[in-house]
N, C-alpha and C positions, 0 to 999 in steps of 0.2 A: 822448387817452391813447394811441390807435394808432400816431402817430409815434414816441414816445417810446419803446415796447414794442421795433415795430421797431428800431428805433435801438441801443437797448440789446443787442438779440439779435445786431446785427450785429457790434456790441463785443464783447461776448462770444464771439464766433466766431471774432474777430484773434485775443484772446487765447486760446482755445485752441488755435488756429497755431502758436502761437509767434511771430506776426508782432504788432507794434503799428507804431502811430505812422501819416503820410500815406499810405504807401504802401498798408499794407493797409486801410485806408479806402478809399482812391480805388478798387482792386481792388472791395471788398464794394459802393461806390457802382456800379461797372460791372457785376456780376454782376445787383443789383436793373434795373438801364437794359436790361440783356441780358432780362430774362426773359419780358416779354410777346411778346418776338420768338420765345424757345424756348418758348414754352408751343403758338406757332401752328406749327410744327416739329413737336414732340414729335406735338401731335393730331393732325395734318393726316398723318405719316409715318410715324410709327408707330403709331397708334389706327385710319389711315384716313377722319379726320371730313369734312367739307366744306368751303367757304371762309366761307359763311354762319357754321356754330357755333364753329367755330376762332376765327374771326373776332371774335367774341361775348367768344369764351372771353379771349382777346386783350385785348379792351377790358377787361374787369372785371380783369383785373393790371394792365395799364397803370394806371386808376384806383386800384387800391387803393395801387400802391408809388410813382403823383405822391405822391397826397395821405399817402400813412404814411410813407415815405423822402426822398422830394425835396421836400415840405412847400407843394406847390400846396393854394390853398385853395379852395375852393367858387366864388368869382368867377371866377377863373382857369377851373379846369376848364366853368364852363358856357359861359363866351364859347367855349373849344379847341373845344365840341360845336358852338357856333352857326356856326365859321370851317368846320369839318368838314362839318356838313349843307350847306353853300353850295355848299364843293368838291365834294361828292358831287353836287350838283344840276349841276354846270357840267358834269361826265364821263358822267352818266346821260341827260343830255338828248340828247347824242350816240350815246350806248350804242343808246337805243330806238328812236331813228328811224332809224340804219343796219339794225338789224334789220325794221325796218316798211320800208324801204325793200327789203333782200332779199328777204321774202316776197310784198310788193307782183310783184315781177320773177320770184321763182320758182313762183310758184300758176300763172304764165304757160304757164309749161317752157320759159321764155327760158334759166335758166342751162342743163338740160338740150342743148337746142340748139346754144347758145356750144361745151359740152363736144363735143358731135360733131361739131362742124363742126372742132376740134380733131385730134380722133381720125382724120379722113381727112386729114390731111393727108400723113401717110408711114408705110410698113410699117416702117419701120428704130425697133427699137427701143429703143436707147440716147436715142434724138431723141425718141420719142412719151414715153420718161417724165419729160426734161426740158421739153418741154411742157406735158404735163397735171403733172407732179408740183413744178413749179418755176414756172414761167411761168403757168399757168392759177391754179396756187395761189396765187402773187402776187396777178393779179388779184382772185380772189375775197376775198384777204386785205383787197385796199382797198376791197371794196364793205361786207365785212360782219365777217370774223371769227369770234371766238368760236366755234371749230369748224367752223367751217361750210367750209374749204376740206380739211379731210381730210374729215370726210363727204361731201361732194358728189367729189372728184377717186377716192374709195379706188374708190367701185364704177365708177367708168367705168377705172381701172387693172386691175380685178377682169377686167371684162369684155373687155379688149384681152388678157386672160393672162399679164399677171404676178400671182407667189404674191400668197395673200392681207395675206404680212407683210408683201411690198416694197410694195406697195399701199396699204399704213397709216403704213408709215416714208416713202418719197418726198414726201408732203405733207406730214409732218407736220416735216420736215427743210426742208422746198422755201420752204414759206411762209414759218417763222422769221423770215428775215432784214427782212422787211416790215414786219412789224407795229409798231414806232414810229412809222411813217408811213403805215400801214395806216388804213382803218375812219376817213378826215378828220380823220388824227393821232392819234386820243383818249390813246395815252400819252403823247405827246409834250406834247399840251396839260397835263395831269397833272403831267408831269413842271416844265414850267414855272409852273404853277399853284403844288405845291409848294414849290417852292425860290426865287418870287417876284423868277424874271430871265426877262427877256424871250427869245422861240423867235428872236429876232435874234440875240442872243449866243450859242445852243447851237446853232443850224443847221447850221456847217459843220463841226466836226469830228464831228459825228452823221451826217449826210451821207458823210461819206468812211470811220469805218469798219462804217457799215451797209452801205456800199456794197462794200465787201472782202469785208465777211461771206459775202454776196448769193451772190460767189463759190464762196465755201470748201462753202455750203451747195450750188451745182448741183453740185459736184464731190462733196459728201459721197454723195447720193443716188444720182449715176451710179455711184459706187465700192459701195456695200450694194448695186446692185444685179450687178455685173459686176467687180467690181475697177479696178485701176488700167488693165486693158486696155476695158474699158465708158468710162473720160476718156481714154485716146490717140483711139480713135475716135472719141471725139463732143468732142474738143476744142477746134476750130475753133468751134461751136455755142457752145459752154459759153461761150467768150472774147467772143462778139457777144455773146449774150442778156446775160452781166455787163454789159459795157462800155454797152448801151444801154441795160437796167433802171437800173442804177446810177447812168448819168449822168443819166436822164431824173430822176432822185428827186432828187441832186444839185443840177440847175439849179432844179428847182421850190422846195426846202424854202431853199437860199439865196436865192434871189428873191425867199423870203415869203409862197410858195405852196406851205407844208409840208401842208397840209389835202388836198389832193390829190397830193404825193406817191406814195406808196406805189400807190394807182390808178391813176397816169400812167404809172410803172414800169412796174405791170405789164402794163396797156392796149399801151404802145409794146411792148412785149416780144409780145404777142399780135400786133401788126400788122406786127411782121418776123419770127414764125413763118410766117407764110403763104412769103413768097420762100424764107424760109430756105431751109424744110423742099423745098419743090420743088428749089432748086438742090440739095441734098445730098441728094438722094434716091438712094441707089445703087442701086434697081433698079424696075422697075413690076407691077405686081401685075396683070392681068389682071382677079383675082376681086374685087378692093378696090372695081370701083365695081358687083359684086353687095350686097357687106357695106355697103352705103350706106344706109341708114334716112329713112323719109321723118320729118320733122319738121314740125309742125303752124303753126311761125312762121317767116318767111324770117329770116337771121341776121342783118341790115338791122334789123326789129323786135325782135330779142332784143337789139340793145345799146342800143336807142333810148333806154331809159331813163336809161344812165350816160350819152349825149350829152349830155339833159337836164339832170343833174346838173353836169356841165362847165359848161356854157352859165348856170347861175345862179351858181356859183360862180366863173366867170371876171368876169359883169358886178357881182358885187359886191364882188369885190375890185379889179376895173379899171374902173368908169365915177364919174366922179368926183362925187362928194358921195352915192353910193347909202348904201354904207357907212355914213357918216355920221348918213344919215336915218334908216335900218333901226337902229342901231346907237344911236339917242336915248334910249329906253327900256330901263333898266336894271334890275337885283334887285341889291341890294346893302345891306353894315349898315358900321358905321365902329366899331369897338372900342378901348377903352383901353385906358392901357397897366395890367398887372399884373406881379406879382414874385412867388418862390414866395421861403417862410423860409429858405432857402440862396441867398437873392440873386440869383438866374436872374430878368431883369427879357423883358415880351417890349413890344415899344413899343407905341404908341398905332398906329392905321394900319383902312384899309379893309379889308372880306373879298375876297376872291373876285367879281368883279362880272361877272351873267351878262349879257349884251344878250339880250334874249327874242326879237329878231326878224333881229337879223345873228349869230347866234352858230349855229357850224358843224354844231349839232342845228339848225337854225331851216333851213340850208337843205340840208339831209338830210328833213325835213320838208315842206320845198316841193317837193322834186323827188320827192318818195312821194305828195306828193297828185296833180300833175302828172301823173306816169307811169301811177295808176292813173285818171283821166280817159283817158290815151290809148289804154291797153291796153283799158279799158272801151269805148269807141266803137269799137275794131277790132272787139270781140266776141271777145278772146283769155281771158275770164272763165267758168269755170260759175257757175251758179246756188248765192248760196252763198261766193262767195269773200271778201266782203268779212269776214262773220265767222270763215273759215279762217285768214284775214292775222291779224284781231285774236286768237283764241285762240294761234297759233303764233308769236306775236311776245310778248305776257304768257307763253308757259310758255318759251319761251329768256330774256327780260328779266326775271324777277321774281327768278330765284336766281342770274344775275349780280347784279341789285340788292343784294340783300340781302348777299352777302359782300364787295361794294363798298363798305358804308355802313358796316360794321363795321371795314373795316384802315381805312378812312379815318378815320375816328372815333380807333383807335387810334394810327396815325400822329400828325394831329393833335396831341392829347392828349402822346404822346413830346415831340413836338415844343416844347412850350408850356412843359410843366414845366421843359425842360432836360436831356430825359433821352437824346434823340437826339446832344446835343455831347457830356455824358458817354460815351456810345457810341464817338462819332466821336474823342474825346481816346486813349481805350484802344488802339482800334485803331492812329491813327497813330503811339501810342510801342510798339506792339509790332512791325509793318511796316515803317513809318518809309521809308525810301528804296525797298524792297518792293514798297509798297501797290500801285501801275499794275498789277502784275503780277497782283494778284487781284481788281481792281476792276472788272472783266466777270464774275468770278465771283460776288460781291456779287449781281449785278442777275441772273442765273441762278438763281439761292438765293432770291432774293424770288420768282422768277415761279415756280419749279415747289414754291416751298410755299404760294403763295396761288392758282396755276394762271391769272394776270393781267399780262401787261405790265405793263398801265398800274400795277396793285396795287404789284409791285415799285416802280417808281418811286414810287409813294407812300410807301411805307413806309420804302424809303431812298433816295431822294432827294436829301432835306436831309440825310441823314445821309453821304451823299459828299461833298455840297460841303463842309460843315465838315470835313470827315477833309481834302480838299484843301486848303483854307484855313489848317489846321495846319498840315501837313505842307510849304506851299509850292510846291504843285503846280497845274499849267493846273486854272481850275475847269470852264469847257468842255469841258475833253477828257477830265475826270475823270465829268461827267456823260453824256459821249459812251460811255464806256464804259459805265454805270450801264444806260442803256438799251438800248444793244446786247448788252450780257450779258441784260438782263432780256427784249430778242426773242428771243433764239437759246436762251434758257429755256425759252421757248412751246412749242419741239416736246417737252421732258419733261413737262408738266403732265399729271398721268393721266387729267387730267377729263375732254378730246382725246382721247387714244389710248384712253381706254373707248368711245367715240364712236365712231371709226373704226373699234374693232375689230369693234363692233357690225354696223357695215355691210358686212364681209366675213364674218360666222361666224367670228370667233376670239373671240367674249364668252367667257370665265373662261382664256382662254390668254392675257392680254397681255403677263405677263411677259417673252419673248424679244422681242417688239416694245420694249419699254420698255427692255431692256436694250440693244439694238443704237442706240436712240436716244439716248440718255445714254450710249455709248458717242461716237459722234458727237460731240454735244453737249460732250461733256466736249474732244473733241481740238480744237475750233472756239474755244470760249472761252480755252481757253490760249493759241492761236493768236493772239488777240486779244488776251489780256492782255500778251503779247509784244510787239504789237505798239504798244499802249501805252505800254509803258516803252521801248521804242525812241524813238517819237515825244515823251514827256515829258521825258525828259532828251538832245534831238538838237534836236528842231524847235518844239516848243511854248512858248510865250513869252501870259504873263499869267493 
């Protein structure tokens, strides 16, 4: 009887328009397809909720207006949950062991270390906050995430004397650009997980203008902190550290070695700070090697772990048949096909298939057991650490989990009934030759209402490729966008800048931080959606 109510009520609401006939149908169809998206909007931005209950809230309209508007029926909707729990398991098993992997490294004071051995490289400080606030933030973006490079970079910016607000804005600006290829991809895997095309076909235009962004971002940060005369002076800097972060992420994720992109980036960018910073040093400090701090690991042992990491992840994707063998053992279901009462057929076809033993949590996992074997025989452990890792690795992953299983779920679910093309239909007749132009803004608008890259691309995902698919537009470079809007989103998600502000004494002051960031944010993304439609109707072809 529920369809039918709805249904009705929605006719009743053409006619008291003054609108009848297809068109204000198709519109009432598109408003019910919009609504689980505004509903995670409305709570998450204006109520304040979390990504967890939002999320929740999300799922039960999704469900109610498949099955009472778009007329999915019960078989349909449980298989969408069974395809959903899979995808969730394939992004979470990455999720937990980079974080078991960071606390493994930081209960050390390895990351500690790394940061200072940073910090003496030069008094000039246009250079130390593209360093620690762009370059370091990188790196830590590909080891872990999820916060963890504005909290770890604010207090060592705090502590070299820049304000506590530059100090929360330069990471949380700096990292941005990384996190598709960040954390062994996770959104990017997501993202092709979703939309069921292989990370061969999305690599390179994702590559090249992650790789712009990369830019626009060291330049945003040096300018919040000093203006445009803070980029004359350090622009020499700016133009290397792009050119070789960018290309190093470039050759990898084209090559097929997107999983370690965004780490090799920022790795490489850390290992020509060193010359950099010395050749551009315009003056020497006398006092700088009093302000030298002893540190309790040589910085040899504090990277030893991500060597580790390399080193598994290079020989299983380079020695021949490992792969293969590791990669034998699968989790997976095969689903039929269904159709919702409006004829939205979805095919027959596999889930999601995890490998449990070559799958890029499995070796995020081997090099977390690895590292703390090695770090444990140095004796760089207290007494004690092994349950610090565990409890500090369950209270960061448990409430990523959980509002991960709900947009997924949600997603999903759009997706199944039909309600994501209806979505994608509206849009492209309202944009229409437009759309490039705000299709970086799309993937911004999912990540700082779900506070997730990866989220964003889940949620719309597929709902760009089909907007491109309409419209006639590159679908790579439509989903290039998708996710480069949804990393350069990262730096507004408040869940982060409460984080960060946390760690300099600006908790209940974040508003001026969040607004100079979304200030930013907003002039980068346009930038981008520019250059979008430049490249869509100049150079893009298929």
């Amino acid at each position: 009887m529920l369809p039918l109510f709805l249904k009705a009520a929605m006719f009743y609401l053409a006619g008291g328009c003054g609108m009848t006939g297809a068109i204000m149908r198709d519109f009432l169809y598109w408003l019910a397809a919009a609504a689980p998206i505004a509903t995670v909007l409305v709570l998450m931005i204006r109520f304040k909720w979390g990504g967890a209950r939002a999320g929740a809230a999300g799922w039960l309209v999704t469900m109610a207006v498949a099955w009472g508007v778009f007329g999915a029926d019960m078989p349909l909707l449980a298989y969408a949950q069974a395809k959903g729990a899979l995808l969730t398991l394939y992004v979470l098993y990455i999720v937990w062991t980079a974080l078991a992997l960071y606390f493994v490294t930081e209960e050390t004071g390895a990351i500690s270390t790394i940061g200072e051995g940073i910090r003496r490289l030069s008094p000039d400080k246009p250079l130390q906050l593209l360093i620690l606030g762009w370059v370091f933030a990188t790196f830590l973006r590909g080891v872990a995430g999820f916060g963890v490079p504005i909290a770890v970079v604010a207090p060592l910016l705090l502590g070299l004397g820049f304000s506590p607000a530059i100090a929360v804005i330069a990471p949380a600006i700096g990292h941005s650009w990384s996190v598709t290829f960040g954390n062994m991809a996770t959104s990017f895997e997501a993202l092709t997980a979703v939309t069921g095309l292989p990370g061969e076909y999305l690599t390179f235009w994702s590559a090249i203008l992650l790789g712009v962004s990369g830019f626009l971002c060291g330049a945003a940060l040096l300018h919040a902190y000093g203006g445009f005369a803070a980029i004359r002076r350090t622009l020499m800097p700016l133009l290397i550290f792009a050119v070789v972060m960018g290309g190093v992420q470039y050759a990898l994720a084209v090559g097929g070695i997107w999983t370690l992109g965004g780490f090799s980036a920022g790795l490489a960018g850390l290992a020509v700070a060193v010359p950099l910073a010395r050749l551009y040093r315009r003056r020497e400090l006398a006092a700088q090697a009093q302000e030298r701090r002893e540190t309790a690991m040589p910085l040899g042992w504090a990277v030893a772990a991500y060597i580790v990491f390399i080193l598994i992840v290079s020989a299983i994707t380079f020695v021949p048949g490992l792969k293969a063998v590791l990669g034998a053992v699968k989790l997976g279901l095969d689903f039929p096909a269904v159709s919702t009462a409006l004829g939205w057929t979805v095919p027959a076809g596999p889930g999601k298939a995890i490998s449990l033993f070559a799958h890029p949590g499995a070796q995020l996992l081997y090099t977390s057991v690895l590292a703390y074997l090695l770090y444990r025989i140095k004796g760089y452990y207290k007494p004690g650490a092994l349950r610090r890792i565990a409890i500090r690795t369950a209270r960061s992953g448990v409430p990523t989990s959980l509002g991960m299983v709900s947009m997924v779920a949600f997603a999903v679910v759009m997706d199944n009934a039909g309600m994501t093309r209806t979505l994608a239909a509206g849009i492209a007749g309202l944009f229409d030759a437009a759309y490039p132009l705000f299709s970086p803004a799309i993937g911004a608008l999912g990540a700082f209402m779900t506070g997730s890259t990866t989220n964003s691309n889940v949620v719309f995902g597929v709902f760009q490729r089909q907007t491109a698919e309409l419209i006639g537009l590159s679908v790579p470079l439509i989903l290039a966008a998708q996710t480069t809007g949804a990393s350069l989103g990262s730096m507004l998600a408040p869940a982060k800048l409460l984080v960060g502000c946390s760690t300099v004494g600006l908790s209940g002051r974040e508003g001026p931080v969040l607004a100079t960031t979304l200030r930013y944010g907003a002039v980068i993304t346009l930038l981008m959606g520019a250059a979008v439609t430049l490249i869509a109707y100049t150079i893009a072809e298929g």
